[in-house]
Backbone of each chain as ProteinMPNN parsed JSONL, in Angstrom:
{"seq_chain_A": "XXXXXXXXXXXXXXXXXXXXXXXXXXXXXXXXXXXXXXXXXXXXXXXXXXXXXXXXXXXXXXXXXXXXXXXXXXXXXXXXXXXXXXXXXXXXXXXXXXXX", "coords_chain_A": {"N_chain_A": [[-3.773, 7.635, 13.508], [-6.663, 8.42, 11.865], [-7.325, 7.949, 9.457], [-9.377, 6.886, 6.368], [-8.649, 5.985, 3.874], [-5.642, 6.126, 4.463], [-5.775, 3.812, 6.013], [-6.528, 2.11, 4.689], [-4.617, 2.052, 2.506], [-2.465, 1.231, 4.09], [-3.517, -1.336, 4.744], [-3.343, -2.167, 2.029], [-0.467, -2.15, 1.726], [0.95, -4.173, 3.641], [-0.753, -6.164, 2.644], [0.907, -6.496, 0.217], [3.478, -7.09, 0.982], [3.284, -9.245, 1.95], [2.67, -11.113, -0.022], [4.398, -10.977, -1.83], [6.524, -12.349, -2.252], [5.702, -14.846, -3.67], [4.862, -13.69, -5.412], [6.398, -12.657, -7.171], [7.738, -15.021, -7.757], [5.812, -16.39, -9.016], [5.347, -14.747, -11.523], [8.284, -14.793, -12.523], [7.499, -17.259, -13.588], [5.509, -16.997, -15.277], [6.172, -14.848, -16.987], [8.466, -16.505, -18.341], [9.813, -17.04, -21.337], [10.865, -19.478, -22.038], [9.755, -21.914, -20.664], [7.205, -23.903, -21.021], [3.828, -23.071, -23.0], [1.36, -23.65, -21.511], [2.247, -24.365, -18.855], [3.089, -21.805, -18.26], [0.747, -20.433, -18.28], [-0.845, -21.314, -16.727], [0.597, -20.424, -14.287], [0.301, -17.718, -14.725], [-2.961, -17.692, -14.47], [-2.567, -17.887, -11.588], [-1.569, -15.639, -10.552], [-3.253, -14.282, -11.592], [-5.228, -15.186, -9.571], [-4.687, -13.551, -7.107], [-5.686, -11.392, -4.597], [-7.012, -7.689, -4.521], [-5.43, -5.97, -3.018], [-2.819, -6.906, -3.416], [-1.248, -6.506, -5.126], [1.692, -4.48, -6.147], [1.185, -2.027, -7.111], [-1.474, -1.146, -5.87], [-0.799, 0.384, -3.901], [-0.312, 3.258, -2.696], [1.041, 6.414, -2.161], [0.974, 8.614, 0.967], [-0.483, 11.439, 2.255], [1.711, 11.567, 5.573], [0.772, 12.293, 7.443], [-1.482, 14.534, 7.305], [-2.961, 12.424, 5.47], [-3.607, 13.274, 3.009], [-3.731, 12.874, -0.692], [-2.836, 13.845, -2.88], [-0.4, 16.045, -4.34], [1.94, 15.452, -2.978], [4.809, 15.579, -1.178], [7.61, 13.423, -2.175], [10.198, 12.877, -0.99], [9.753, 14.158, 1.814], [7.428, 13.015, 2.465], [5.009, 14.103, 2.538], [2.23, 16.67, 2.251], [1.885, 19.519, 0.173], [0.849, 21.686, 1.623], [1.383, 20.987, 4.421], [4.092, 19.91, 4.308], [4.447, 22.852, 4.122], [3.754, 24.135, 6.55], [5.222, 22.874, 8.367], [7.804, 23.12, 7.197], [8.003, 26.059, 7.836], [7.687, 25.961, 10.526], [10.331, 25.333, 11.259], [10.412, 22.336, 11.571], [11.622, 20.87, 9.641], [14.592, 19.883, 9.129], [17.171, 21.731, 7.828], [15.947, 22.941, 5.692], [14.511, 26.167, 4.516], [12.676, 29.221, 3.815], [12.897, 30.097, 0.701], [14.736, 33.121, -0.028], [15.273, 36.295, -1.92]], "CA_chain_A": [[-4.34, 8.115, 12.243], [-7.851, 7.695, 11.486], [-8.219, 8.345, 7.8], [-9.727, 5.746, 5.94], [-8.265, 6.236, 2.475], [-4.427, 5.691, 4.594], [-6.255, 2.748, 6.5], [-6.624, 1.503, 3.002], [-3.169, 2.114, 1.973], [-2.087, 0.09, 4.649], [-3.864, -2.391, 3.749], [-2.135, -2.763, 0.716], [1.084, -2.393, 1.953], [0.529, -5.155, 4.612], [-1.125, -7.677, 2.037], [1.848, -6.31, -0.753], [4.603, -7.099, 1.389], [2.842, -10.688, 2.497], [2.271, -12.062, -0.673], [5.379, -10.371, -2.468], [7.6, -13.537, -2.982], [5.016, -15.853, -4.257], [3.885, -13.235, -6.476], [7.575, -12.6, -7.625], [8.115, -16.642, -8.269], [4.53, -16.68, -9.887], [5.593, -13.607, -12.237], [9.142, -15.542, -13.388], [7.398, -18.712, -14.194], [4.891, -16.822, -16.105], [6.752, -14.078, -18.025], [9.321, -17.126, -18.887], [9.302, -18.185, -22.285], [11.807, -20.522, -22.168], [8.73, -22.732, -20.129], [5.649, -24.67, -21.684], [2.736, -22.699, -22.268], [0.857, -24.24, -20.419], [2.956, -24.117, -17.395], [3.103, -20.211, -18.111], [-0.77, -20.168, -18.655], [-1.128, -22.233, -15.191], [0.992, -19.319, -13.604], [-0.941, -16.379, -14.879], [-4.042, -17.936, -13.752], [-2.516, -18.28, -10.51], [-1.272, -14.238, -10.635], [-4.722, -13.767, -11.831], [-6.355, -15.11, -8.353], [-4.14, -12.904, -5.742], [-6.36, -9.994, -4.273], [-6.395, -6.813, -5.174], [-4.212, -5.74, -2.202], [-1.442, -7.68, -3.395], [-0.444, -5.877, -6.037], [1.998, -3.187, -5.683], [0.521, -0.814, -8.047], [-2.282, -0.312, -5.494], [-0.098, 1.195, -2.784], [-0.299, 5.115, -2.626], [2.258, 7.663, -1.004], [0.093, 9.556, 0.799], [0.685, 12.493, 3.133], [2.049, 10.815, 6.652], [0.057, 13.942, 8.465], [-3.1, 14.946, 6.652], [-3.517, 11.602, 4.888], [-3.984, 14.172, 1.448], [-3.67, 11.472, -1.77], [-2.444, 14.602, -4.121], [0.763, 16.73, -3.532], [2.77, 14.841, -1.951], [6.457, 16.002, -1.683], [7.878, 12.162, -1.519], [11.196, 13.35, 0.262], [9.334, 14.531, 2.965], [6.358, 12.525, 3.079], [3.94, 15.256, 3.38], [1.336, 16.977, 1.343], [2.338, 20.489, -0.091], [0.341, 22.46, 2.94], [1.736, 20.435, 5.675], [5.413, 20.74, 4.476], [5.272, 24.371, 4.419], [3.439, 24.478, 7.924], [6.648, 22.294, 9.014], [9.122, 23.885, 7.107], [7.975, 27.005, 8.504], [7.271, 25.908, 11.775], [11.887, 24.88, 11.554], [10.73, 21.031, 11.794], [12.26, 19.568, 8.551], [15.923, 19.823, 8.807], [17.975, 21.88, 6.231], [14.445, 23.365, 4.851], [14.337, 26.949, 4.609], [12.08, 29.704, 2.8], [13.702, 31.173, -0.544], [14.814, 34.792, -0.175], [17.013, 36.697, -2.313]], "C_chain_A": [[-5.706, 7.484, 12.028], [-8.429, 8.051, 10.018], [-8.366, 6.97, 7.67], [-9.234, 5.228, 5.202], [-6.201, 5.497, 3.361], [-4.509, 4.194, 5.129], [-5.975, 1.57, 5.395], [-5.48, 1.21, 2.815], [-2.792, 1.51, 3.182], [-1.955, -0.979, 4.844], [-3.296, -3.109, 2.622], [-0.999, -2.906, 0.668], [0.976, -3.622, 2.677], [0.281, -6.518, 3.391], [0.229, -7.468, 0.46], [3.275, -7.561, 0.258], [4.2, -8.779, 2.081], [2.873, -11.569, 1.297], [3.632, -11.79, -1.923], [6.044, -11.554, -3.198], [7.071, -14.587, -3.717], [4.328, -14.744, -5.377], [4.861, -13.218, -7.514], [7.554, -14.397, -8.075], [6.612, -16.887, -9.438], [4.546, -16.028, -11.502], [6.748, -14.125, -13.365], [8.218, -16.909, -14.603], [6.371, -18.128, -15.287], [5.212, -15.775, -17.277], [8.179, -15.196, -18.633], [9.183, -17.655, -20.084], [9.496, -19.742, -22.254], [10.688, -22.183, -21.25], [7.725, -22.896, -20.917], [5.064, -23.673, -21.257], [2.049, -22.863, -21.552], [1.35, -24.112, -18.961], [2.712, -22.6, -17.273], [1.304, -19.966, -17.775], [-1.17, -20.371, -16.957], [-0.776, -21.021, -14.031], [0.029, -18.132, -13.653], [-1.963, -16.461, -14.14], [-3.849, -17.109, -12.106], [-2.067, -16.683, -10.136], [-2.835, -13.703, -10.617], [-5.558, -13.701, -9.916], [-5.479, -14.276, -7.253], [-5.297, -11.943, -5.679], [-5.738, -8.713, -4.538], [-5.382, -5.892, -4.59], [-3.199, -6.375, -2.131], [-0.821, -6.842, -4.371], [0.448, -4.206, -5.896], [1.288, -1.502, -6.334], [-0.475, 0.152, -7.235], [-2.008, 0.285, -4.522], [0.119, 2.773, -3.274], [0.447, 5.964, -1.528], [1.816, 8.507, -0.616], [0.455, 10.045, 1.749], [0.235, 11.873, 5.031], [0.866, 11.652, 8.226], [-1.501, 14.264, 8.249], [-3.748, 13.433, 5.788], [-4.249, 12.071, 3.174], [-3.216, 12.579, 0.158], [-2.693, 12.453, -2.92], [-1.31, 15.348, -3.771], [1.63, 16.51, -2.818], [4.55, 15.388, -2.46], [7.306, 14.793, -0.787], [9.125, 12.068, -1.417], [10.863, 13.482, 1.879], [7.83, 13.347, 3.184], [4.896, 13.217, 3.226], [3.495, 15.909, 2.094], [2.068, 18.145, 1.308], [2.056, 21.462, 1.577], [1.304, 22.339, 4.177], [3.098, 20.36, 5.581], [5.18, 22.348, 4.233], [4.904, 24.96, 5.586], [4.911, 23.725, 8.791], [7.818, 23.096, 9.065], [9.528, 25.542, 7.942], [8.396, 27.274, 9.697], [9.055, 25.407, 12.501], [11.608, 23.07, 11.606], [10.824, 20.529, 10.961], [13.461, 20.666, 9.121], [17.036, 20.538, 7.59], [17.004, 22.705, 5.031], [14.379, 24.747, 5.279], [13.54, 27.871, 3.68], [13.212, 30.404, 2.191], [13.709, 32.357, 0.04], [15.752, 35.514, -0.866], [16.155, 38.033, -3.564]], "O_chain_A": [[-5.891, 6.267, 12.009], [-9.562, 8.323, 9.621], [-7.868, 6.075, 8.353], [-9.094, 4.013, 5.344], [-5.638, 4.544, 2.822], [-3.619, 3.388, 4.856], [-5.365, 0.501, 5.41], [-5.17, 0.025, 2.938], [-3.259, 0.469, 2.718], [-0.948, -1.653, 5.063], [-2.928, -4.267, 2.426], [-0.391, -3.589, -0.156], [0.856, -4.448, 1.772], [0.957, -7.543, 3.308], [0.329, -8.447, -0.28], [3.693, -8.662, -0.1], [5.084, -9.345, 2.724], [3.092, -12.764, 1.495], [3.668, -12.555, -2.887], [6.104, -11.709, -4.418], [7.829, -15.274, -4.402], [3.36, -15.046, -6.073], [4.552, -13.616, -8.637], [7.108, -14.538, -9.213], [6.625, -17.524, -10.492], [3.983, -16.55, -12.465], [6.576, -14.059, -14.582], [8.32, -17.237, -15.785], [6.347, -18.805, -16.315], [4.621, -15.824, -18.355], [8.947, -14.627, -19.408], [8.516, -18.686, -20.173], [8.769, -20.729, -22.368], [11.079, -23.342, -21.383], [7.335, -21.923, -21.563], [5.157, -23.159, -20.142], [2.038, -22.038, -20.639], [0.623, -23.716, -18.051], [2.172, -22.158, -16.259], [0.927, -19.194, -16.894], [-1.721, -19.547, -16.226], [-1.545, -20.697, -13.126], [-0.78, -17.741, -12.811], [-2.162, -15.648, -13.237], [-4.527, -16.222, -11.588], [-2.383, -16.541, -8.955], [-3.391, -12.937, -9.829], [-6.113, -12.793, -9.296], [-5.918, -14.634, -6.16], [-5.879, -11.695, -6.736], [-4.544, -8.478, -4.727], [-4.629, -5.184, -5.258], [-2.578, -6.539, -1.081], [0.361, -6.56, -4.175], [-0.06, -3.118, -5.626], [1.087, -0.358, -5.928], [-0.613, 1.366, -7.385], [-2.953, 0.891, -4.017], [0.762, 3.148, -4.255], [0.313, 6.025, -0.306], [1.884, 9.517, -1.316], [1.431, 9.615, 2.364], [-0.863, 11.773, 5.579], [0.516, 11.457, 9.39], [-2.433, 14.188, 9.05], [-4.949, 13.396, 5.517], [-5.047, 11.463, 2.46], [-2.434, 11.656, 0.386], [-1.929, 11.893, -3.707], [-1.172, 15.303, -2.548], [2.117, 17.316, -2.025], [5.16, 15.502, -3.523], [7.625, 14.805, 0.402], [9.482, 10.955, -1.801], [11.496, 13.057, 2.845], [7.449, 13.068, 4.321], [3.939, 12.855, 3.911], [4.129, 15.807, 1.043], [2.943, 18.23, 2.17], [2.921, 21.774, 2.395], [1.853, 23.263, 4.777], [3.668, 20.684, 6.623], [6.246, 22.963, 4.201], [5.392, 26.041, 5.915], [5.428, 24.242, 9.781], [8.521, 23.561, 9.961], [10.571, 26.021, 8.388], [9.097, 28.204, 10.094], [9.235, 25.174, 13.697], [12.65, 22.419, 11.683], [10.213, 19.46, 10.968], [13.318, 21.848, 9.436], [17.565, 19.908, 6.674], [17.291, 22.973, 3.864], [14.178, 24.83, 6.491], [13.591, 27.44, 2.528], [14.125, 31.039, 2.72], [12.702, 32.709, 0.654], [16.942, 35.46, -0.556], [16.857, 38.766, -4.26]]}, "seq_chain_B": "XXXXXXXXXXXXXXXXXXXXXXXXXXXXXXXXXXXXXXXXXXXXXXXXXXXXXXXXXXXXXXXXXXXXXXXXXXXXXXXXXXXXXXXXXXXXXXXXXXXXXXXXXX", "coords_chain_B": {"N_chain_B": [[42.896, -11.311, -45.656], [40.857, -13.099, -43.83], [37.809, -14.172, -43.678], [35.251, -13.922, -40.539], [33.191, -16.513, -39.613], [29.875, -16.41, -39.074], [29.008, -18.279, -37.194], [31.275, -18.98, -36.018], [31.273, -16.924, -34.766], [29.44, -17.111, -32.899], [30.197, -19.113, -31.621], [32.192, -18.367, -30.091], [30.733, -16.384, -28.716], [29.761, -17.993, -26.9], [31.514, -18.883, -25.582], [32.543, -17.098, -24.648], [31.137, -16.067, -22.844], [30.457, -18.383, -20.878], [33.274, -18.105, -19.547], [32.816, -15.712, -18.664], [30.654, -16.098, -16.901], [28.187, -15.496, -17.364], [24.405, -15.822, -19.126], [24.058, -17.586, -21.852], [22.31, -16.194, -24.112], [21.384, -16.36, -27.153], [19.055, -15.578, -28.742], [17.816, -13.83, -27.003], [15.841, -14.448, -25.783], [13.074, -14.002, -23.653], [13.657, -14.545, -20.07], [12.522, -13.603, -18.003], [14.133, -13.313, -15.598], [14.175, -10.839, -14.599], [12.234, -10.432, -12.402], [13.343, -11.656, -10.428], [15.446, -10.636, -10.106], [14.842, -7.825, -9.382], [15.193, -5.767, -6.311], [13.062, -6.402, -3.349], [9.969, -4.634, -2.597], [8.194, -4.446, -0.42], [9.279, -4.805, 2.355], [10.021, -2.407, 2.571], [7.732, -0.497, 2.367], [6.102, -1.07, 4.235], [6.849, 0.332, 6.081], [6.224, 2.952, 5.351], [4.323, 4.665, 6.868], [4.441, 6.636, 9.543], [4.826, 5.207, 13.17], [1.632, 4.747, 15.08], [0.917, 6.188, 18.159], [-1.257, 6.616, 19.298], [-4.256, 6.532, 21.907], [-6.255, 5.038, 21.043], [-4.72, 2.881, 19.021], [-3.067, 1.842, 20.8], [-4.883, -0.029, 22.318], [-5.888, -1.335, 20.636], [-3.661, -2.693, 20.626], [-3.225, -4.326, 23.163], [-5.356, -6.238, 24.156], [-8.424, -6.278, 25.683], [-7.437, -4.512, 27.636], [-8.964, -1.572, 29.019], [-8.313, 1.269, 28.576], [-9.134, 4.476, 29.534], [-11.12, 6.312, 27.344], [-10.89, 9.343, 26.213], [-12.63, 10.843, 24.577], [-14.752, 9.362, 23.755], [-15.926, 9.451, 25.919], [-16.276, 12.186, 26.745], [-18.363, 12.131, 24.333], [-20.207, 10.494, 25.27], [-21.41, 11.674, 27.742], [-22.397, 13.795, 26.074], [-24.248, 13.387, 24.826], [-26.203, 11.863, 27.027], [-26.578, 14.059, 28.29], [-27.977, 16.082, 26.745], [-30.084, 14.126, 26.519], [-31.151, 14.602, 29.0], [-32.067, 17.218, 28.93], [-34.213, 16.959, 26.944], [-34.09, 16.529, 24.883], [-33.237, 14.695, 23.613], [-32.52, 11.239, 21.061], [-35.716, 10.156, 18.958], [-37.823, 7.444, 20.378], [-37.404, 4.282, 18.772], [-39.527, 3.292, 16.083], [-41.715, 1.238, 16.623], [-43.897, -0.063, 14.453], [-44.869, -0.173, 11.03], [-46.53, 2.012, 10.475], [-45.809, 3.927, 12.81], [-43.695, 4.931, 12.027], [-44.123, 6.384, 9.798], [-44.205, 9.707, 8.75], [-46.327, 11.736, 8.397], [-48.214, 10.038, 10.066], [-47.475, 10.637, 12.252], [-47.756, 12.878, 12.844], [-50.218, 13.644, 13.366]], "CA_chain_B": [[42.018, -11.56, -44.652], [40.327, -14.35, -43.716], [36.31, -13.683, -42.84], [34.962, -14.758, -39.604], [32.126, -16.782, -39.99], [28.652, -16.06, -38.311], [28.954, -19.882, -36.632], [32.786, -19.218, -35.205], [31.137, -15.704, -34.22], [28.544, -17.411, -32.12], [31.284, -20.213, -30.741], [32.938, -16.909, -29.517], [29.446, -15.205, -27.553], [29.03, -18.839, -25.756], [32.747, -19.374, -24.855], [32.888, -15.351, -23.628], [29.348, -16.481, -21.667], [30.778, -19.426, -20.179], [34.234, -17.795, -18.81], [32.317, -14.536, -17.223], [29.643, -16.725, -16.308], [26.922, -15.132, -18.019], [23.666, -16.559, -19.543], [24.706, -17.147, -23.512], [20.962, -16.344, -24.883], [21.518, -15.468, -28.555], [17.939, -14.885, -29.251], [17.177, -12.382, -26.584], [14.326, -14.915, -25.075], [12.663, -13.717, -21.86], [13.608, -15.449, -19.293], [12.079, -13.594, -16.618], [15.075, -13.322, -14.713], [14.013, -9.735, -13.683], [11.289, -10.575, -11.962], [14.21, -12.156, -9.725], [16.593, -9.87, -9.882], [14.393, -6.97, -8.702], [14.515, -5.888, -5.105], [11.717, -6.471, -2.926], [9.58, -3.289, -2.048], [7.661, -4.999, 0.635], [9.389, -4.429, 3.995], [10.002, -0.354, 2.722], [6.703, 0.306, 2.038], [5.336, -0.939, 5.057], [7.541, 1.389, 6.794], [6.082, 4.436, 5.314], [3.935, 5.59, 7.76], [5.187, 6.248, 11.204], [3.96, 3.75, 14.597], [0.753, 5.354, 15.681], [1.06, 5.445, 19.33], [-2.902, 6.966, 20.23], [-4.757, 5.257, 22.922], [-6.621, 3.552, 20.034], [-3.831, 1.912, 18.686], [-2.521, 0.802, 21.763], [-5.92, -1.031, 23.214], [-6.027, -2.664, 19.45], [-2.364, -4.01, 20.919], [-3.605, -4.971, 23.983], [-7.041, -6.604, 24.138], [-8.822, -6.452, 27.396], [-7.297, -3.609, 28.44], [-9.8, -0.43, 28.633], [-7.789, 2.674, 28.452], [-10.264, 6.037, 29.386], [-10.925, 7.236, 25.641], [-11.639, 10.611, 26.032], [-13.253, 11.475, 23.219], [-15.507, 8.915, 23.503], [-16.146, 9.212, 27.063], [-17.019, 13.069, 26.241], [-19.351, 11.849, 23.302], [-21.573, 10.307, 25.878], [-21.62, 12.587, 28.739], [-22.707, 14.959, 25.813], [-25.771, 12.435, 24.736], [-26.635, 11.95, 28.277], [-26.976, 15.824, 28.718], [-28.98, 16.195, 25.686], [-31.065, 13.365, 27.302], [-31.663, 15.067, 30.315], [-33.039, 18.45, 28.516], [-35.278, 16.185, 26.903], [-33.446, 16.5, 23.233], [-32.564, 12.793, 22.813], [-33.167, 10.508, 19.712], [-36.609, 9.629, 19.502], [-37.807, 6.261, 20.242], [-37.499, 3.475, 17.721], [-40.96, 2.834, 15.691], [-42.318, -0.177, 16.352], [-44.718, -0.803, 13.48], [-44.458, 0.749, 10.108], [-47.209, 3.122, 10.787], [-45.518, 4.463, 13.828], [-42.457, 5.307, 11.328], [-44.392, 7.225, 8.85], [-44.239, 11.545, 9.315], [-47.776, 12.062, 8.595], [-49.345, 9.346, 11.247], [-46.94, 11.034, 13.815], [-47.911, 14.755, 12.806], [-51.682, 13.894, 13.925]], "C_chain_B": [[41.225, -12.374, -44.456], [38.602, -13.51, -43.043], [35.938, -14.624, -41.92], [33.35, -15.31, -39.884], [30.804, -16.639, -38.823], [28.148, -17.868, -37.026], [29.896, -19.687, -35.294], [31.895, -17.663, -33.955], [30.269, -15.916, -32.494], [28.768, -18.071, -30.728], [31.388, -19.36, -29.669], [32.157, -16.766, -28.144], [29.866, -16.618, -26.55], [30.651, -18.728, -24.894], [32.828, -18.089, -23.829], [31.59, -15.83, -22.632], [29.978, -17.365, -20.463], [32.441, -18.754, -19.384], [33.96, -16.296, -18.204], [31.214, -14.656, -16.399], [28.445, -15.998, -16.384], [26.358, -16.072, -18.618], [23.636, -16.485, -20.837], [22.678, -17.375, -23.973], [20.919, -15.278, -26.322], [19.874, -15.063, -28.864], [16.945, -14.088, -28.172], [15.954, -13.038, -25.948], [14.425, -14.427, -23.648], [12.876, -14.649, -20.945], [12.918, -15.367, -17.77], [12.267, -13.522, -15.286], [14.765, -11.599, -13.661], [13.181, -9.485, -12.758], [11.867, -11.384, -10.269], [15.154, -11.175, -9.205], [16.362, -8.402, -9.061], [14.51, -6.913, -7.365], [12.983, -5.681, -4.349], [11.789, -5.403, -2.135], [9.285, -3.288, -0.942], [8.202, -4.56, 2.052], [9.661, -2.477, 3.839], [8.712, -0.255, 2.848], [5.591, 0.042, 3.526], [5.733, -0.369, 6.424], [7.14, 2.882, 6.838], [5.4, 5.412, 6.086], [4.364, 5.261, 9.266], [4.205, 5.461, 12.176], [3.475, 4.978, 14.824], [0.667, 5.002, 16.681], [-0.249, 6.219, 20.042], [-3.019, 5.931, 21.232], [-5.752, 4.112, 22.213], [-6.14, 2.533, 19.722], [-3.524, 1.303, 19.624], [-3.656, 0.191, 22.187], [-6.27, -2.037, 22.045], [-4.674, -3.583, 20.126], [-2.777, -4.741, 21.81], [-4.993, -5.511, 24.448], [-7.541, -6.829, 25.729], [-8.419, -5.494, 28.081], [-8.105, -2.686, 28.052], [-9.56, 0.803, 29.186], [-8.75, 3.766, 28.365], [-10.398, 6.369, 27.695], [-11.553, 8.202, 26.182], [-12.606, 11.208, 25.473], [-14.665, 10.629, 23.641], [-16.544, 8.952, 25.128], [-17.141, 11.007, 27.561], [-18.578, 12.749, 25.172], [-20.767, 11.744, 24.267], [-21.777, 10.788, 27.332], [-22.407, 13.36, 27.789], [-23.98, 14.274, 25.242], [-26.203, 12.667, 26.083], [-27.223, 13.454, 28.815], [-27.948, 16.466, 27.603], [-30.408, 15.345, 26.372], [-32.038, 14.308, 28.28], [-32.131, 16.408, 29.954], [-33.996, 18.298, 27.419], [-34.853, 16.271, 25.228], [-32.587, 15.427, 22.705], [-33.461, 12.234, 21.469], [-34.617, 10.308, 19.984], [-36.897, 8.544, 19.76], [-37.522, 5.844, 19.077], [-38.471, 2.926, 17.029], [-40.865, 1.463, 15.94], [-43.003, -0.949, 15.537], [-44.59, 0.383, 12.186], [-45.182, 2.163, 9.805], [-46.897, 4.23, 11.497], [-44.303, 5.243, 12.952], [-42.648, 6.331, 10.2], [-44.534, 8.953, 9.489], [-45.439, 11.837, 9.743], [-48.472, 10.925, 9.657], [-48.119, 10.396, 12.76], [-47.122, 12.395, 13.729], [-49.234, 14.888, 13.283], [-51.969, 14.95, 14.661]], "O_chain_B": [[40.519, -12.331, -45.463], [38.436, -12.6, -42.231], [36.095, -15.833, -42.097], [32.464, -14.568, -40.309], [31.081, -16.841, -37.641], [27.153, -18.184, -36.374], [29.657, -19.975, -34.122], [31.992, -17.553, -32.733], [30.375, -15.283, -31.444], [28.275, -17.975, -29.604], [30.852, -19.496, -28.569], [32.559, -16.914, -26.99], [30.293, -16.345, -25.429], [30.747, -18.506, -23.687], [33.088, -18.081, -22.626], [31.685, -15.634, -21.42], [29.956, -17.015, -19.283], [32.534, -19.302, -18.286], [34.733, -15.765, -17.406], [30.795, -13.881, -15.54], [27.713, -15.924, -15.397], [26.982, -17.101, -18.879], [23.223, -15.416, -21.286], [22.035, -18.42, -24.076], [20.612, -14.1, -26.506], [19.737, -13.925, -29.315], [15.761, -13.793, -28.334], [15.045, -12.297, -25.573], [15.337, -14.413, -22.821], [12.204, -15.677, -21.037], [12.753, -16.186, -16.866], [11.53, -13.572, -14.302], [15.049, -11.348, -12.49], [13.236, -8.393, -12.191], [11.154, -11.613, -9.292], [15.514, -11.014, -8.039], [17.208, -7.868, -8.343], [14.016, -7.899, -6.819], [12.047, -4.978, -4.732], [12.682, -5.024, -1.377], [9.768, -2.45, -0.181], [7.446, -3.955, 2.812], [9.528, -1.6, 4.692], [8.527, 0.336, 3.912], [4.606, 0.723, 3.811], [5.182, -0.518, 7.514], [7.399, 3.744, 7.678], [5.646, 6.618, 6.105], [4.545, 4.222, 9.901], [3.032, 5.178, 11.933], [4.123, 6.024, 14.853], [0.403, 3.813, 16.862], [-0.241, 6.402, 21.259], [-2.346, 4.924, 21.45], [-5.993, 2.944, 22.519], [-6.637, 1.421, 19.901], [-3.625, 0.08, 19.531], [-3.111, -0.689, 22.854], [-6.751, -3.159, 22.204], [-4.63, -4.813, 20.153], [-2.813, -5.939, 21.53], [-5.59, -4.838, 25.288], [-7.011, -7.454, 26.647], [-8.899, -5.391, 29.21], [-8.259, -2.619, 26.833], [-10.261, 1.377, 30.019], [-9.216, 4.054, 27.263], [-9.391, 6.684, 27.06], [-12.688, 8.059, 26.635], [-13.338, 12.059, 25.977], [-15.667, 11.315, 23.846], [-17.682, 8.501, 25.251], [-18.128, 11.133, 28.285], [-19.685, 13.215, 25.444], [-21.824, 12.375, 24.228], [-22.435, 10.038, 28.052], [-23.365, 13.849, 28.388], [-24.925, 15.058, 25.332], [-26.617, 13.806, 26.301], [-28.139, 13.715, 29.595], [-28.633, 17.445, 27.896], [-31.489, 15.869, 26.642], [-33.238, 14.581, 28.245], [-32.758, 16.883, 30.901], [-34.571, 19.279, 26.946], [-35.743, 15.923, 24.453], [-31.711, 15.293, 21.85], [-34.552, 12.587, 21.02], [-34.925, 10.265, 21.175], [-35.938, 7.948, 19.27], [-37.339, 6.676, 18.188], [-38.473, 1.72, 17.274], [-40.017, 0.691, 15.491], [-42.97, -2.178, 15.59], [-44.281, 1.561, 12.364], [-44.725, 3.119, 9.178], [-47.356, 5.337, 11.217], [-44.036, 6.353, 13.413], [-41.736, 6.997, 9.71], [-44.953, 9.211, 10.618], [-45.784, 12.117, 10.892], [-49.587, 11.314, 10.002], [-48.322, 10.568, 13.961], [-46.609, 13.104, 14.594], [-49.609, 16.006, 13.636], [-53.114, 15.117, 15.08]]}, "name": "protein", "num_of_chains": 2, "seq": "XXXXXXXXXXXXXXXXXXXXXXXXXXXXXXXXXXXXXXXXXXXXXXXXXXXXXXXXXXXXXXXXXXXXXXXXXXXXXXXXXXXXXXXXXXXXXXXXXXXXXXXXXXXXXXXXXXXXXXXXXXXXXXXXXXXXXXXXXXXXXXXXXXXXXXXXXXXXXXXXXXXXXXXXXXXXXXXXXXXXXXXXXXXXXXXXXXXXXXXXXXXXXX"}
């Protein structure tokens, strides 16, 4: 695959899935009340400095084929176009056109 | 009838807390526990796109090895042949004069 935009999104999955558990332990100590502000404050900070490929938010489901950002049918993986060139084409499984 | 009092009521929550082994938090404070309790997305998501097995990808796996690229191996056969019917880049100016339109339209 040479899109850029999935390049990207890889990216973020990659640095998501690296920094995940320290972001998770960083996240308790700072949404805890039951802890000194301060301690919470200390956390945030420390949430604050991760990059912006840590956060899951910036991960995008994008189509596995065309690398399309919009349309995605996230069963299949695949942009609208490219499942119905599949479905067509018999290669999803169980996927047939309506007729009746 | 005897009324239960808002004290005995409370006794009650901790004792029921303490024999199903729940966390007795009468005032609902955050504890942040979900932030725990969540599963981690991390190893799905970096599943979602399938192993790219091009000859790109594989010479990023293996360093030092130099797999034919096609493409690229076309690219400059098709420079080279441009070359040779005299429709290559032009030189590179050397001085900023040499770079301007009008001194080279003389």
């Amino acid at each position: 695959m040479t899109f850029a935009r999935v390049a990207r999104d890889m990216k973020a999955r990659q640095g998501v899935n690296a920094n995940e558990i320290a972001r998770r332990a960083y996240l308790y100590v700072s949404r805890n009340q039951a802890l000194p502000p301060s301690v919470r404050y200390q956390a945030q900070l420390q949430l604050n400095s991760f990059g912006r490929y840590t956060r899951p938010s910036t991960v995008k489901n994008r189509c596995t084929v065309s690398g399309k950002g919009r349309g995605i049918i996230s069963e299949f993986g695949l942009s609208r176009y490219q499942f119905r060139l599949k479905a067509l084409a018999g290669e999803l499984p169980g996927v047939h056109k309506a007729s009746w | 009838m005897a009324t239960v009092t808002p004290s005995r009521l409370a006794a009650l929550q901790r004792l029921r807390c303490h024999v199903f082994q729940t966390s007795y938090n009468p005032n609902g404070i955050r504890t942040g526990a979900k932030y725990l309790r969540k599963n981690l997305v991390g190893p799905a998501m970096i599943n979602y796109y399938p192993q790219d097995f091009s000859i790109h990808a594989l010479r990023k796996l293996v360093p030092g090895w130099d797999a034919p690229l096609l493409e690229e191996q076309q690219r400059l056969a098709d420079v080279q042949d441009r070359k040779n019917r005299g429709k290559g880049a032009p030189k590179k100016a050397k001085s900023k004069a040499e770079s301007r339109r009008a001194g080279k339209r003389r």
